[in-house]
Biopython code that builds the backbone (N, CA, C, O; Angstrom):
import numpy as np
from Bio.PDB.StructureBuilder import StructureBuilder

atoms = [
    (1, "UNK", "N", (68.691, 122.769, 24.879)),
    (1, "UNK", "CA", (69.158, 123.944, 25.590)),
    (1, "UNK", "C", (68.640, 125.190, 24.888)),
    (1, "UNK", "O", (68.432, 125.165, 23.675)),
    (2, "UNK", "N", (68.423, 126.298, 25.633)),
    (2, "UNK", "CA", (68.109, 127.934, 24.620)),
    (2, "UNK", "C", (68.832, 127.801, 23.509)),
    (2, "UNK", "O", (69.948, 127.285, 23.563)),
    (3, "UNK", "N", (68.521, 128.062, 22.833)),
    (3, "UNK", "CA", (69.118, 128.806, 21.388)),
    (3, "UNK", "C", (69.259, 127.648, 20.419)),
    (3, "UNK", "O", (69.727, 127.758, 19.286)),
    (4, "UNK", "N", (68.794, 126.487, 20.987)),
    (4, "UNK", "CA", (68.915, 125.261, 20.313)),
    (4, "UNK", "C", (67.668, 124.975, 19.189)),
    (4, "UNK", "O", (66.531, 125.417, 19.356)),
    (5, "UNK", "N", (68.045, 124.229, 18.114)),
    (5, "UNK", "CA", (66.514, 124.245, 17.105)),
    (5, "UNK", "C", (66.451, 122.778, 16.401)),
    (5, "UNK", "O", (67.330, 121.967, 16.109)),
    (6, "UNK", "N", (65.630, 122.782, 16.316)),
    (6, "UNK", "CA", (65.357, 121.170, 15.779)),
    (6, "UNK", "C", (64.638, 120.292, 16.563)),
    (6, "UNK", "O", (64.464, 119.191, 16.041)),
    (7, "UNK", "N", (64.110, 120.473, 17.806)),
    (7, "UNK", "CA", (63.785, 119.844, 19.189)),
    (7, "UNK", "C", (62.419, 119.769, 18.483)),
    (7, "UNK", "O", (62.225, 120.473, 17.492)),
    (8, "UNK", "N", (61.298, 118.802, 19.035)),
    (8, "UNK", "CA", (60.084, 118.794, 18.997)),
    (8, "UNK", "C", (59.545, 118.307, 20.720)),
    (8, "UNK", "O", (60.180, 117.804, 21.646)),
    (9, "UNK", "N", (58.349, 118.659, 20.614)),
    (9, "UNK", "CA", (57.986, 118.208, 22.240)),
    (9, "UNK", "C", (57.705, 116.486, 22.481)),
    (9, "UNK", "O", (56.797, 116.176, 23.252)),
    (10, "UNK", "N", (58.426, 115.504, 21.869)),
    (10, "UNK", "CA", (58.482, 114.623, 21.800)),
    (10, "UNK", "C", (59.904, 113.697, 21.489)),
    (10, "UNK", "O", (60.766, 114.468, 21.067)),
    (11, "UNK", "N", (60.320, 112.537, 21.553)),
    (11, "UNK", "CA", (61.318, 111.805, 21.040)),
    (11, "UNK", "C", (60.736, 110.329, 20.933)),
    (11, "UNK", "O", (60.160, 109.700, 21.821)),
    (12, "UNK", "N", (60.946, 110.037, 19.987)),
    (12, "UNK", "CA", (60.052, 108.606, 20.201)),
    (12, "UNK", "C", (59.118, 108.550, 20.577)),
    (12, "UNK", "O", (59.008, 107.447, 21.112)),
    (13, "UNK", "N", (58.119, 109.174, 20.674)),
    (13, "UNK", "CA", (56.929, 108.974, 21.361)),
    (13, "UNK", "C", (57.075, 109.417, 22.882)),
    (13, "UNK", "O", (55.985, 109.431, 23.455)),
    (14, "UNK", "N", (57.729, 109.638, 23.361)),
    (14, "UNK", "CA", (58.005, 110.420, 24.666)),
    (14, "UNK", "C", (58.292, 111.670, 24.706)),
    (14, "UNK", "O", (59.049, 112.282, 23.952)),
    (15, "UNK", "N", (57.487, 112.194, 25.884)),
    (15, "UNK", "CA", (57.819, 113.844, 26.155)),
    (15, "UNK", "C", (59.220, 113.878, 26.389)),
    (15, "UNK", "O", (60.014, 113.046, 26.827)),
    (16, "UNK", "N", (59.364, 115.486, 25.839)),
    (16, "UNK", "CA", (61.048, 115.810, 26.720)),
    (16, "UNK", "C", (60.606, 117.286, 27.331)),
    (16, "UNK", "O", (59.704, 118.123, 27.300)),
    (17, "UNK", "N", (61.934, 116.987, 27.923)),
    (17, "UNK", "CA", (61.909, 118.632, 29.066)),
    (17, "UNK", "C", (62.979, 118.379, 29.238)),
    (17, "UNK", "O", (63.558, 117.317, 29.467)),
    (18, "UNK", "N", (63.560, 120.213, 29.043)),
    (18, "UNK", "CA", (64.603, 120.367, 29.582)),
    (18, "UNK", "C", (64.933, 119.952, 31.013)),
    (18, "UNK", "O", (64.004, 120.143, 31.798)),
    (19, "UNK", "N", (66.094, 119.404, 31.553)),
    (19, "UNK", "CA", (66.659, 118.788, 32.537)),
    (19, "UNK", "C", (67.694, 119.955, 33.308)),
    (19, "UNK", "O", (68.767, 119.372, 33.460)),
    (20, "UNK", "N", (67.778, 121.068, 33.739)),
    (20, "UNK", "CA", (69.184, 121.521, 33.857)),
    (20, "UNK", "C", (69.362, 121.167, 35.231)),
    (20, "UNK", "O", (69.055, 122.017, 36.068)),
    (21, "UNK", "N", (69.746, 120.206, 35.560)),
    (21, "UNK", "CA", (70.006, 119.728, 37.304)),
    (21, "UNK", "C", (71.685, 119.906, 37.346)),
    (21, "UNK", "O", (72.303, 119.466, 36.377)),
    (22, "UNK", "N", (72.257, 120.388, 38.180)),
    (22, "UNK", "CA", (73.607, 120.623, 38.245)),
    (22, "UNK", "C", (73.708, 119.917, 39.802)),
    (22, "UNK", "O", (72.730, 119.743, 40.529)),
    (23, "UNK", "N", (75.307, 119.500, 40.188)),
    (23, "UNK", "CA", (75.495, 119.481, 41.826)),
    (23, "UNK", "C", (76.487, 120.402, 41.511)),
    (23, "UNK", "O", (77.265, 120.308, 40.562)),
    (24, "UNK", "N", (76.432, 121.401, 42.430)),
    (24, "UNK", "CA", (77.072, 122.555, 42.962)),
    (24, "UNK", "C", (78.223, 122.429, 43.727)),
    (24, "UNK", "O", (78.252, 122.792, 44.903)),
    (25, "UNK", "N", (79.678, 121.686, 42.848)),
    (25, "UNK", "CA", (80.807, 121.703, 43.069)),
    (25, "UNK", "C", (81.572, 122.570, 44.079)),
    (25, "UNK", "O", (82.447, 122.186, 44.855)),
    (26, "UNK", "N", (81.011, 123.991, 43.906)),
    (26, "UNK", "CA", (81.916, 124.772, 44.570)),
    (26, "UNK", "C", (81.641, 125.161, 45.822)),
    (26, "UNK", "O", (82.330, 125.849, 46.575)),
    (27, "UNK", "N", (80.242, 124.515, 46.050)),
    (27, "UNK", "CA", (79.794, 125.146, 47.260)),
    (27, "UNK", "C", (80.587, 124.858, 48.572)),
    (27, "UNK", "O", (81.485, 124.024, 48.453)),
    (28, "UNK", "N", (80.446, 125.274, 49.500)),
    (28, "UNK", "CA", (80.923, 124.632, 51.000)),
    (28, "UNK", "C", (80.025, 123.171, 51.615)),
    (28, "UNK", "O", (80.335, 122.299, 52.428)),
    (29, "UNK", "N", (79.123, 123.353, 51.004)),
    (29, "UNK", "CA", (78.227, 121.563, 51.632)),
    (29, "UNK", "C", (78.513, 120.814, 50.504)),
    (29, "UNK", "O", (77.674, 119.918, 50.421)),
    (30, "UNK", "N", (79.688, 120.749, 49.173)),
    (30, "UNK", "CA", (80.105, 119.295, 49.184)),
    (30, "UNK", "C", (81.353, 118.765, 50.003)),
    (30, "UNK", "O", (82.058, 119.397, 50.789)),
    (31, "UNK", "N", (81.431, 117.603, 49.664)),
    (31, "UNK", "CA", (82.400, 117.231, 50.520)),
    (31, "UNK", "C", (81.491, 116.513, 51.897)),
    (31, "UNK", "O", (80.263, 116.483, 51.976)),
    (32, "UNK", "N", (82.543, 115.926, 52.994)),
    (32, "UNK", "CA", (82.261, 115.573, 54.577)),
    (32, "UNK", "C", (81.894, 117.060, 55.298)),
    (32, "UNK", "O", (82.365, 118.196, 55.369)),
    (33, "UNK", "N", (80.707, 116.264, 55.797)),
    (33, "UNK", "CA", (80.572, 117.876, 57.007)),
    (33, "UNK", "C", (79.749, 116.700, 58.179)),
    (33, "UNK", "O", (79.571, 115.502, 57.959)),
    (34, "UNK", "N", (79.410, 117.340, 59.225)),
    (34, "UNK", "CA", (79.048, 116.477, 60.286)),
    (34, "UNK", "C", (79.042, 115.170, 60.048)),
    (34, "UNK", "O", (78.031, 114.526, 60.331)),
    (35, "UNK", "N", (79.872, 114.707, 59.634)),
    (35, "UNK", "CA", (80.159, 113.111, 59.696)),
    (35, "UNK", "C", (79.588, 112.250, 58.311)),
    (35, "UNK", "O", (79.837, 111.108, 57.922)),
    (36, "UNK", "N", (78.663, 113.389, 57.726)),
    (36, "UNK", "CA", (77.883, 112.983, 56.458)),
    (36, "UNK", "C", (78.702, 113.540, 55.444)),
    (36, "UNK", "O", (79.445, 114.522, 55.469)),
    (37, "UNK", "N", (78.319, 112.417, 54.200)),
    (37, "UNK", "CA", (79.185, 112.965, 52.985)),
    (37, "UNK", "C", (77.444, 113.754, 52.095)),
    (37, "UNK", "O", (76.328, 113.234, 52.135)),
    (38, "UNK", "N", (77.868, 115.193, 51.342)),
    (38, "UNK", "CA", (76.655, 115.315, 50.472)),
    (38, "UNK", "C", (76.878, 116.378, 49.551)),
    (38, "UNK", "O", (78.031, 116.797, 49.444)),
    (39, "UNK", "N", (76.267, 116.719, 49.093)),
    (39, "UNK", "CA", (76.535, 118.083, 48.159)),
    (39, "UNK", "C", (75.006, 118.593, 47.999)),
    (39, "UNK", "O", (74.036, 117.988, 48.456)),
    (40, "UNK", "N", (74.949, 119.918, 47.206)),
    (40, "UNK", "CA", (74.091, 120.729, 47.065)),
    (40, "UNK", "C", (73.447, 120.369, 45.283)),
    (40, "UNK", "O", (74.247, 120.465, 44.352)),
    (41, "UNK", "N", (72.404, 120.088, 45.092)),
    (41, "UNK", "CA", (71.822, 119.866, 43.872)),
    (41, "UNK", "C", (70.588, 120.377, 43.199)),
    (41, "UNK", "O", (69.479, 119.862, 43.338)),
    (42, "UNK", "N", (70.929, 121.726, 42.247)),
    (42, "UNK", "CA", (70.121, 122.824, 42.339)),
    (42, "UNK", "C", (69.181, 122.266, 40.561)),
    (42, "UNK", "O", (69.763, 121.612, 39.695)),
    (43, "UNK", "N", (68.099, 122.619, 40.476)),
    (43, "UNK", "CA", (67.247, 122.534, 39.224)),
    (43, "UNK", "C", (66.049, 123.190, 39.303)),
    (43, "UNK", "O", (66.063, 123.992, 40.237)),
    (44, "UNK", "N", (65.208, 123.175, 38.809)),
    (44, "UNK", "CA", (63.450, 124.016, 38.336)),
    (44, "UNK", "C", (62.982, 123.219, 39.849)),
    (44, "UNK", "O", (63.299, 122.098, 40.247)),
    (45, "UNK", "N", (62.166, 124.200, 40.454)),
    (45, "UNK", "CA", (61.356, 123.946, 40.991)),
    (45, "UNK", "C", (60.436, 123.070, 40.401)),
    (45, "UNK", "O", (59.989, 123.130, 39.256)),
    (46, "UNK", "N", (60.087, 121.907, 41.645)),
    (46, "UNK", "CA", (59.192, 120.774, 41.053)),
    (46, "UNK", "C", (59.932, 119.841, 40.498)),
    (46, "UNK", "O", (59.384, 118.743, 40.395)),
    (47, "UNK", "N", (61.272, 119.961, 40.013)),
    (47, "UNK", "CA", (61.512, 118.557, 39.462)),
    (47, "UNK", "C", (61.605, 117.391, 40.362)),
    (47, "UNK", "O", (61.413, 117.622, 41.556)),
    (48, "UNK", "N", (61.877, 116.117, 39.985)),
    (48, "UNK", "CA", (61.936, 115.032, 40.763)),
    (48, "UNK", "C", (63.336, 114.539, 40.761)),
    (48, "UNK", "O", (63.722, 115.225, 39.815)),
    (49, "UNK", "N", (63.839, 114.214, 40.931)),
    (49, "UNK", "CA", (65.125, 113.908, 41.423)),
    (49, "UNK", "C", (65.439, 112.787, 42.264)),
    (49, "UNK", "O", (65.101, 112.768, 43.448)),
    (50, "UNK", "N", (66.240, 111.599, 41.561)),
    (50, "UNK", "CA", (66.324, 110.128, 42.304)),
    (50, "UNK", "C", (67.411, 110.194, 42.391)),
    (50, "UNK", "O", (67.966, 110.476, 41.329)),
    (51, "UNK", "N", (68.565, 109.940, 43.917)),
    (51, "UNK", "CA", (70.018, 110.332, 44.059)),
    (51, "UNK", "C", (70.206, 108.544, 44.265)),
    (51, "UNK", "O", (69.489, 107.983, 45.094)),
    (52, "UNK", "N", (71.071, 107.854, 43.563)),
    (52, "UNK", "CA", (71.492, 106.280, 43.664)),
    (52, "UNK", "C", (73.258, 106.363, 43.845)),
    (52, "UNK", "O", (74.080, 107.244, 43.595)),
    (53, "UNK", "N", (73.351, 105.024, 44.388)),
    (53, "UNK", "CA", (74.724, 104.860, 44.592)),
    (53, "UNK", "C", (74.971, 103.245, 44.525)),
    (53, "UNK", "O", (74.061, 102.520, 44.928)),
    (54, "UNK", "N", (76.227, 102.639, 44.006)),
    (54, "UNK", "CA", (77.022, 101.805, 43.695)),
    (54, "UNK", "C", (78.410, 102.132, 44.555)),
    (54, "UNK", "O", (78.822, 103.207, 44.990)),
    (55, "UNK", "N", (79.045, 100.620, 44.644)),
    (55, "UNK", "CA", (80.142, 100.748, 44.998)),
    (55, "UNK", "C", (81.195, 100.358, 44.205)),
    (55, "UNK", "O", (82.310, 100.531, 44.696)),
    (56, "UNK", "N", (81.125, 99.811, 42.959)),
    (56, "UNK", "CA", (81.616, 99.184, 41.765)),
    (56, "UNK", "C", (81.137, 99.654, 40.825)),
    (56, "UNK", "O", (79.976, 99.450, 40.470)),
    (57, "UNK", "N", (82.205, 100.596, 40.072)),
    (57, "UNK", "CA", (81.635, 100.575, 38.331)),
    (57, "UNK", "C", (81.782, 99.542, 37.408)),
    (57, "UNK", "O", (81.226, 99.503, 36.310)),
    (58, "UNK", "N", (82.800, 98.420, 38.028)),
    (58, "UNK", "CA", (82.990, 97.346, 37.377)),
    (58, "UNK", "C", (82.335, 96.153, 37.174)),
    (58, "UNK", "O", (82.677, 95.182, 36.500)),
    (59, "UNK", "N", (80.815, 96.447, 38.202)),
    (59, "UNK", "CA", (79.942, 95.967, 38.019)),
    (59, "UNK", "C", (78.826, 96.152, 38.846)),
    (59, "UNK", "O", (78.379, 95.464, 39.764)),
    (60, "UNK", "N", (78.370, 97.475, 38.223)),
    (60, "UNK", "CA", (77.357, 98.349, 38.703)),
    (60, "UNK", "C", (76.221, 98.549, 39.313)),
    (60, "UNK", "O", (75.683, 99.433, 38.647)),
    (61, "UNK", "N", (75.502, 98.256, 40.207)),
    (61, "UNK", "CA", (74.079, 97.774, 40.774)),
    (61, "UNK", "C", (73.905, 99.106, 41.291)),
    (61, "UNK", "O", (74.615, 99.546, 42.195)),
    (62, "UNK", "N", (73.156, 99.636, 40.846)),
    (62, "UNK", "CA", (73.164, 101.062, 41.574)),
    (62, "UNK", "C", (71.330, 101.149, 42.428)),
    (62, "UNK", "O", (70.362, 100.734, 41.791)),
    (63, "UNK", "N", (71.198, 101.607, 43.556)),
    (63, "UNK", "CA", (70.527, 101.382, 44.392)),
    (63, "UNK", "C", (69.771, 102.822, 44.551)),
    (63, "UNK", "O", (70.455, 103.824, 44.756)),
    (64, "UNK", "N", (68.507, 102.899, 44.464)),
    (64, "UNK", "CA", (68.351, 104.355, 45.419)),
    (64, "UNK", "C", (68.596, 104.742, 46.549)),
    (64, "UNK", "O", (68.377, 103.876, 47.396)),
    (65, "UNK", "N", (69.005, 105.796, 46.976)),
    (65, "UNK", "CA", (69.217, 106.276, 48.294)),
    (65, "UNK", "C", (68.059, 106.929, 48.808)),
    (65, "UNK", "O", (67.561, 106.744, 49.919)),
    (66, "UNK", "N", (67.478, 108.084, 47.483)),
    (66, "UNK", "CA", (66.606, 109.174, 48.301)),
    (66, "UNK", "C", (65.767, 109.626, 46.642)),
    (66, "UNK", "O", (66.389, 109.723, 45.584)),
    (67, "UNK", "N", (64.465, 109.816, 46.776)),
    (67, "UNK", "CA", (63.829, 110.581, 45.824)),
    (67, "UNK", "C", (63.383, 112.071, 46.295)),
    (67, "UNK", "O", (63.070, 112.055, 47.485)),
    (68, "UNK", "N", (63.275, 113.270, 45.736)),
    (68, "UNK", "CA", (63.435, 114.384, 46.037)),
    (68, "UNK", "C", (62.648, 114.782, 45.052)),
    (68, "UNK", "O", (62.860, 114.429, 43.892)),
    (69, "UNK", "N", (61.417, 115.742, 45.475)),
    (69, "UNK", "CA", (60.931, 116.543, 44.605)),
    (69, "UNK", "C", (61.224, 118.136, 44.732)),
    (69, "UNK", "O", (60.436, 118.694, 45.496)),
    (70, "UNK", "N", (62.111, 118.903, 44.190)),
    (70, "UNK", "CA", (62.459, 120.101, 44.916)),
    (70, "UNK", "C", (61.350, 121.029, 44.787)),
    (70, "UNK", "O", (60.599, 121.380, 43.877)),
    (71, "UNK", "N", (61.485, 121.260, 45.822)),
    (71, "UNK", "CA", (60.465, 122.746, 46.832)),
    (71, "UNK", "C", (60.602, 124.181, 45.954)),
    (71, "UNK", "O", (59.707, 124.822, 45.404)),
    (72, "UNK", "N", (61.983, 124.436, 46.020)),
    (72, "UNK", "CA", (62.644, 125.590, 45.727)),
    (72, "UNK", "C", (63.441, 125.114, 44.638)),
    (72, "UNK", "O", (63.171, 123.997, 44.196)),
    (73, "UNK", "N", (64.322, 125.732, 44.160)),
    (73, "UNK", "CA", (65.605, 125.975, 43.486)),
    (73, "UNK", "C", (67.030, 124.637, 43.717)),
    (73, "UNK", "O", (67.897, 124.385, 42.880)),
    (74, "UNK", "N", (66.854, 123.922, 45.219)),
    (74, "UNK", "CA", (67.994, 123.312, 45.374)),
    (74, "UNK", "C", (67.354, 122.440, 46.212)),
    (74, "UNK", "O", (66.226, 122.519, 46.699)),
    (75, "UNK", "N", (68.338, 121.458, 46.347)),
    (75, "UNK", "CA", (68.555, 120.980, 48.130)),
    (75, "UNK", "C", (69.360, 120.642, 48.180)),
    (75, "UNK", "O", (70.046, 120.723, 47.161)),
    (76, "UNK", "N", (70.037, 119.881, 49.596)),
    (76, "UNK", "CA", (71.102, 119.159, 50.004)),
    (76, "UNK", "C", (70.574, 117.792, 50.084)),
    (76, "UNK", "O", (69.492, 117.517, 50.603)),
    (77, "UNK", "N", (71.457, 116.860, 49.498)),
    (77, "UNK", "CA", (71.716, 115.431, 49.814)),
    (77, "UNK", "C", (72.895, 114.961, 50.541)),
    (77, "UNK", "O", (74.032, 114.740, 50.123)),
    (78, "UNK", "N", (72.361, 114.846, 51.793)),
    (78, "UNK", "CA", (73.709, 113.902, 52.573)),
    (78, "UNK", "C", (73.449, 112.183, 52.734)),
    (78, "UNK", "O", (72.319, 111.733, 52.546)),
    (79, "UNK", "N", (74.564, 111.310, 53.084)),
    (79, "UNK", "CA", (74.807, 110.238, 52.837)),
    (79, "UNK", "C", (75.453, 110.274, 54.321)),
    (79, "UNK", "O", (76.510, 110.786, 54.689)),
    (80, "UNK", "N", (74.349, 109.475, 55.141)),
    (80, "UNK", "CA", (75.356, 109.065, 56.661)),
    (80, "UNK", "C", (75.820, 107.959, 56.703)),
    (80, "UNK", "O", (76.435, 107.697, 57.737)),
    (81, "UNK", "N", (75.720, 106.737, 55.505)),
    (81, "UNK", "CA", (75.889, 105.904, 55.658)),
    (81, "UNK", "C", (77.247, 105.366, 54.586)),
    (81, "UNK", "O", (77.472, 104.242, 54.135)),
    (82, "UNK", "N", (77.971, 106.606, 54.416)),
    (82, "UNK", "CA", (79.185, 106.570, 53.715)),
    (82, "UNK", "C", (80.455, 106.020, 53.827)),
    (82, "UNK", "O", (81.067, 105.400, 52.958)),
    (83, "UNK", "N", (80.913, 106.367, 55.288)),
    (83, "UNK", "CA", (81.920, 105.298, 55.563)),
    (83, "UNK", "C", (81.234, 103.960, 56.125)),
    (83, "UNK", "O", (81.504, 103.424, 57.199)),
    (84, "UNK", "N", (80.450, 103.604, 55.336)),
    (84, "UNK", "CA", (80.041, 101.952, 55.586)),
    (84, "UNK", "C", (80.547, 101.453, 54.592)),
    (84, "UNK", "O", (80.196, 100.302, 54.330)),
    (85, "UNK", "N", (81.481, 102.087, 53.746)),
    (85, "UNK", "CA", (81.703, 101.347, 52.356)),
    (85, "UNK", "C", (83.170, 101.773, 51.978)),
    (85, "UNK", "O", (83.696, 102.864, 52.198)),
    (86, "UNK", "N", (83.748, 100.604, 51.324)),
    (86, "UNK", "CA", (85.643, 101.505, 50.902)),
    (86, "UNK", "C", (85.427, 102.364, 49.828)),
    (86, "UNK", "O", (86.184, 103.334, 49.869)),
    (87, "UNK", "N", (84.331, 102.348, 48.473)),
    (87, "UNK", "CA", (83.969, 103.120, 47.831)),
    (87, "UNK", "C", (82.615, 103.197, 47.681)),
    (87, "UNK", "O", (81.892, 102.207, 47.792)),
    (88, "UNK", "N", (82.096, 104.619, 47.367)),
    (88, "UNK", "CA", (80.540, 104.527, 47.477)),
    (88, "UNK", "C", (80.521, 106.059, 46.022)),
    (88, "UNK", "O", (81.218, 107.063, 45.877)),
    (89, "UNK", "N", (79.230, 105.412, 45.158)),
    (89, "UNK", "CA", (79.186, 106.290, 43.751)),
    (89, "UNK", "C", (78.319, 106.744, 44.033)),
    (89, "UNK", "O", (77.535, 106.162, 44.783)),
    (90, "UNK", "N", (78.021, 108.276, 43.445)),
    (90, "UNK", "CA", (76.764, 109.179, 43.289)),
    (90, "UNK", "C", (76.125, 108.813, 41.733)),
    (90, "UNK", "O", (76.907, 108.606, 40.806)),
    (91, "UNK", "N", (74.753, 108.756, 41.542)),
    (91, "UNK", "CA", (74.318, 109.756, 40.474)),
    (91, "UNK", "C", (72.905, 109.633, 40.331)),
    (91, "UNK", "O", (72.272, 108.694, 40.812)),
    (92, "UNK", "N", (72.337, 110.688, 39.593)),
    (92, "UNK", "CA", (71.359, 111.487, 39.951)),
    (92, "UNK", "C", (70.470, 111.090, 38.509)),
    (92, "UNK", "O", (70.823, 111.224, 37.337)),
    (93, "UNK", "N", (69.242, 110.575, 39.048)),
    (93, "UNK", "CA", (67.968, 110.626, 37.289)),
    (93, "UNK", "C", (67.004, 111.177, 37.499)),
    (93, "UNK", "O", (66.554, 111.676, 38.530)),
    (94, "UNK", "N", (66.587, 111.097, 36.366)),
    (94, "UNK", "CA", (64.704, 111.295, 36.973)),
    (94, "UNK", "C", (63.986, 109.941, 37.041)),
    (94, "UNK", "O", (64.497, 108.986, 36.457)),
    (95, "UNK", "N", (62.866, 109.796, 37.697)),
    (95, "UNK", "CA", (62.233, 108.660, 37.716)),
    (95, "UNK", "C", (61.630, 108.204, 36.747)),
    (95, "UNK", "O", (61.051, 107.121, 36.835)),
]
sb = StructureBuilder()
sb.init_structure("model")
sb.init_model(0)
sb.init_chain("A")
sb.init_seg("    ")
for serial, (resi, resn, name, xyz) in enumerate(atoms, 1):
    if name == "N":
        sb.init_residue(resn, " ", resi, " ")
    sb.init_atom(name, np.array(xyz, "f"), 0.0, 1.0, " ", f" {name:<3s}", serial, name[0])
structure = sb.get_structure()
């Protein structure tokens, strides 16, 4: 993060980059809206962004839904296929 020290452009032999991907809690598009469940998920232009879901944390298989390279600043991810399930998990990596 800024103001942070000790970082090198590597970890193990792998690049790093800052990550700041947030989902935008407060907005009005999380939650159900036209029948779809989704929220708003803002980061750097250009990042890549893989949104997966599980229906069990108790034994986790988590699936992709959607890969996203953002355009701009944000997008929306909706899920129409939400009430197909009694529980359905979000979360978000890079590829």
């Amino acid at each position: 993060m800024p103001g942070t020290s000790g970082w090198a452009s590597t970890y193990a032999g792998h690049p790093v980059a800052l990550w700041n991907l947030t989902v935008q809690a407060t907005c009005n598009g999380l939650g159900v809206r036209t029948n779809q469940f989704g929220f708003h998920i803002t980061c750097a232009s250009g990042t890549v962004v893989v949104v997966e879901t599980c229906t069990d944390l108790a034994h986790p298989i988590w699936s992709p839904l959607q890969t996203n390279t953002l355009a701009g600043s944000s997008f929306y991810f909706s899920d129409p296929q939400w009430t197909n399930y009694p529980a359905r998990l979000y979360r978000l990596r890079s590829p």
